[in-house]
C-alpha positions, 0 to 999 in steps of 0.5 A: 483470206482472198488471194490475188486470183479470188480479188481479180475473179471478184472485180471480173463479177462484180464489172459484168453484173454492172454491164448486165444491168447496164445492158437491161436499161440501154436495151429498154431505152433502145426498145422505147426507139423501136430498135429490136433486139439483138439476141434472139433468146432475149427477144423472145422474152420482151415484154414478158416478166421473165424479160427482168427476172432474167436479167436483174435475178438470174444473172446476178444469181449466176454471177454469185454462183461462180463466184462459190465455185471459184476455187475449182476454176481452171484456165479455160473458165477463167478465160470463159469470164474474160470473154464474157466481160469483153462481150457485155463490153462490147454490147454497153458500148454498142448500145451507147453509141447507138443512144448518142446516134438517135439523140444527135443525128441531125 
């Protein structure tokens, strides 16, 4: 039976993995625009198929490796999560703002 922590643990994965994939297409798009890329271990891995596996395979994988590890998370992991969200946050909406700019700039 999943507790009240394990639900909030689940809808905190589930809504990074979406920003992950999310921030995997802005970032193409935002690339077709000749934008770089921001971080520079991701960047490193433009253009290369590591680019994808790391972003559509690995990051998911790792998402559902902490969720079989959740029942030994302490505070400090779940405030690890927490943050974790607000940054993908943060980059989506970067990356949004950033499309509608360079599709309605005057």
């Amino acid at each position: 039976m999943k507790t009240q922590r394990d639900k909030w643990i689940a809808y905190i994965l589930v809504a990074i993995g979406a920003l992950n994939f999310a921030d995997y297409f802005l970032t193409l798009r935002a690339l077709s625009f000749g934008i770089e890329e921001g971080n520079p271990y991701m960047d490193a891995l433009i253009g290369t198929p590591w680019f994808p596996i790391v972003k559509l395979l690995l990051v998911p994988l790792g998402l559902y490796r902490i969720w079989t590890l959740r029942d030994g998370m302490g505070w400090i992991s779940r405030s690890l999560l927490i943050l974790a969200l607000l940054a993908y946050s943060w980059v989506t909406g970067y990356h949004m703002a950033g499309m509608l700019y360079l599709m309605y700039r005057p």
